[in-house]
C-alpha positions, 0 to 999 in steps of 0.5 A, a space after each residue: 298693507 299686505 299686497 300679496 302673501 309671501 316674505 316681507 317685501 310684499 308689505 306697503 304703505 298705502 294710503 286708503 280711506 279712513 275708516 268711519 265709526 257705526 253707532 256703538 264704535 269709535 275712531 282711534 288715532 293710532 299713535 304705535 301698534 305691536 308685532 305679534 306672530 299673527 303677523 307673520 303667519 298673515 303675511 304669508 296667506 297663514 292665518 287671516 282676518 275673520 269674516 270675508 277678505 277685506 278690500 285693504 288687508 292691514 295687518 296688526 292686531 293692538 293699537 294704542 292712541 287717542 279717540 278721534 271720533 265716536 259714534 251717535 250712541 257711545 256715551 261712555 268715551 270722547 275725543 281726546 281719550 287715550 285708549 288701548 285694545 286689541 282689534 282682529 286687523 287694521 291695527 298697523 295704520 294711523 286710524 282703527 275703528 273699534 267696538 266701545 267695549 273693546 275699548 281700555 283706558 292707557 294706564 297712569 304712568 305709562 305713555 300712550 306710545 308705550 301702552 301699545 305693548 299692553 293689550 294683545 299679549 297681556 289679555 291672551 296670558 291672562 285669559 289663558 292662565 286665569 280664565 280657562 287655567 283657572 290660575 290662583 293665589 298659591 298654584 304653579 303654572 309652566 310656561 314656555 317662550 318665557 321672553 316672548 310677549 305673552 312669556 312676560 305678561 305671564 310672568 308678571 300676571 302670575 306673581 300680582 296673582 301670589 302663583 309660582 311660574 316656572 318658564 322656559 327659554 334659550 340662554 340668551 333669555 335667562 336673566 331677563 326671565 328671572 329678573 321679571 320674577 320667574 321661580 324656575 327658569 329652564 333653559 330648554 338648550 340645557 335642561 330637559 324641562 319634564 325632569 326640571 318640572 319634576 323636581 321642582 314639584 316633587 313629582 305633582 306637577 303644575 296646575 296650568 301649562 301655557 304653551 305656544 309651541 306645540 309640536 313634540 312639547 304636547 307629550 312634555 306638557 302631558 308630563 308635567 301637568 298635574 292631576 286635574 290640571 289643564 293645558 292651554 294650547 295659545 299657539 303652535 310655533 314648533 309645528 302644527 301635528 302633535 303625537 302623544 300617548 292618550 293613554 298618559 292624559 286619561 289618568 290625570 284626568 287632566 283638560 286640553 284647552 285650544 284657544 284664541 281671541 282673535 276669531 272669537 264672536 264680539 260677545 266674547 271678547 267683550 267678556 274677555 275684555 271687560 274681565 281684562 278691564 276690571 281684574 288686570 287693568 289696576 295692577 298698571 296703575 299700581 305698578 305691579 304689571 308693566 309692559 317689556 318693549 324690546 325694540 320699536 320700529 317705524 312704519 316704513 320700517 315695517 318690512 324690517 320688524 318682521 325680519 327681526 320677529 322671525 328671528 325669534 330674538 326679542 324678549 318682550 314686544 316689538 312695537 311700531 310707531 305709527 
């Protein structure tokens, strides 16, 4: 639970009540959730759940486990399924109620403690390059934190989709970028990407960028984008104000999309989860997407894995077995 906002030390295992299914949810038995940055920003007062404050302010925004109860009118789940999903909090606990539809089965050949790596990041790079990028067989998409969570979803969907991907990401990432199939891999503490993305598309551009920094990488982004082609802004880690010349994106006639899944309406994310469902879902099964787990950490050990989030070191999820 988050007692108060602030560092990590106001993060607390607490026992609170379970939580109890409406007619169209079910109860999850959390076997491990993920850290994302929502986390980070939640703790400290940044970023919060929608709807009113909760009385229990759990973090946590993916689970992975198995269904412990279900409501009067779900039909199409039972106790026992191993399932995934992403909720808007709650997830950092050893019980999630969730909507039915939200709900994803845990692929073959991935275990259910693994699969927690899955849903947030790999729906969020999804609906960004596919959904509002319009990413498809044979166009180019530019990403940036390559080694982040959604970095490596975004590799791995965009090569099971036949696009090009080019990423950015420090040094220290490089390798583990190429090794997922990236095409061009810029390492932003050497090389300017704008002139990296120039020659790599001899002066066209990318169809779709997917950017999670923000700051002064919007003007770059403008740069690179092609005509008609569209930014997708997914976060804000290098800053929250943007400058940029307006007069550069008239011309290209290009779509600046902000986007986010979590304060999004239950019809919407139903879509968003039943498109996951049906489009992304099978390429687990067949071995052509995998989650990147970078590190685990208990949930006593919580308060830890936020200190090693901040220090923006890991390359794919960092998960929390519950």
């Amino acid at each position: 639970m988050i007692t108060e906002y602030g560092n990590e030390d106001v993060l607390e295992v607490q026992e609170v009540p379970d939580p109890s299914p409406g007619p169209d949810q079910v109860v999850v038995g959390v076997t491990a959730s993920a850290m994302n940055r929502a986390d980070l920003l939640q703790r400290v007062g940044q970023y919060p759940a929608p709807g009113p404050k909760p009385v229990h302010e759990i973090p946590g925004l993916e689970y992975s486990g198995e269904i412990v109860t279900v409501g009067s009118e779900v039909s199409n789940w039972s106790v026992g399924d191993a399932v995934m999903g992403i909720v808007s909090g709650g997830a950092m606990a050893e019980m999630v109620v969730t909507h039915e539809r939200m709900l994803q089965s845990v692929p073959r050949g991935i275990s259910v403690a693994d699969a927690a790596a899955i849903p947030e990041v790999f729906m969020t790079a999804h609906d960004a390059l596919v959904t509002q990028g319009t990413l498809s067989s044979g166009g180019r998409a530019l990403v940036h934190a390559g080694a982040s969570g959604v970095g490596t979803a975004a590799i791995q969907i965009a090569k099971a989709l036949g696009a090009e991907i080019a990423v950015t990401c420090s040094s220290s990432k490089v390798a583990a970028c190429r090794d997922l199939g990236a095409d061009l891999v810029v390492d932003y503490t050497q090389q300017d990407f704008v002139e990296a993305i120039e020659g790599w598309t001899e002066g066209v551009g990318v169809d779709v960028v997917l950017d999670v920094v923000g700051g002064d990488y919007l003007a770059k982004n403008v740069q690179c984008v092609k005509v008609q082609g569209r930014i997708v802004q997914v976060g804000v880690m290098g800053g929250p104000m943007a400058s940029f010349a307006l007069g550069a994106l008239l011309p290209k006639r290009a779509s600046l999309i902000g986007t986010v899944l979590r304060s999004r309406p239950i019809e919407q994310k139903i879509e968003a989860n039943q498109r996951f469902v049906s489009e992304l879902l099978p390429r687990f099964d067949d071995g052509s997407l995998k989650p990147v787990i970078d590190s685990r950490f208990s949930l006593d050990e919580i308060s830890e894995a936020h200190a090693y989030m901040d220090t923006n070191a890991n390359i794919g999820k960092i998960l929390i077995d519950i």
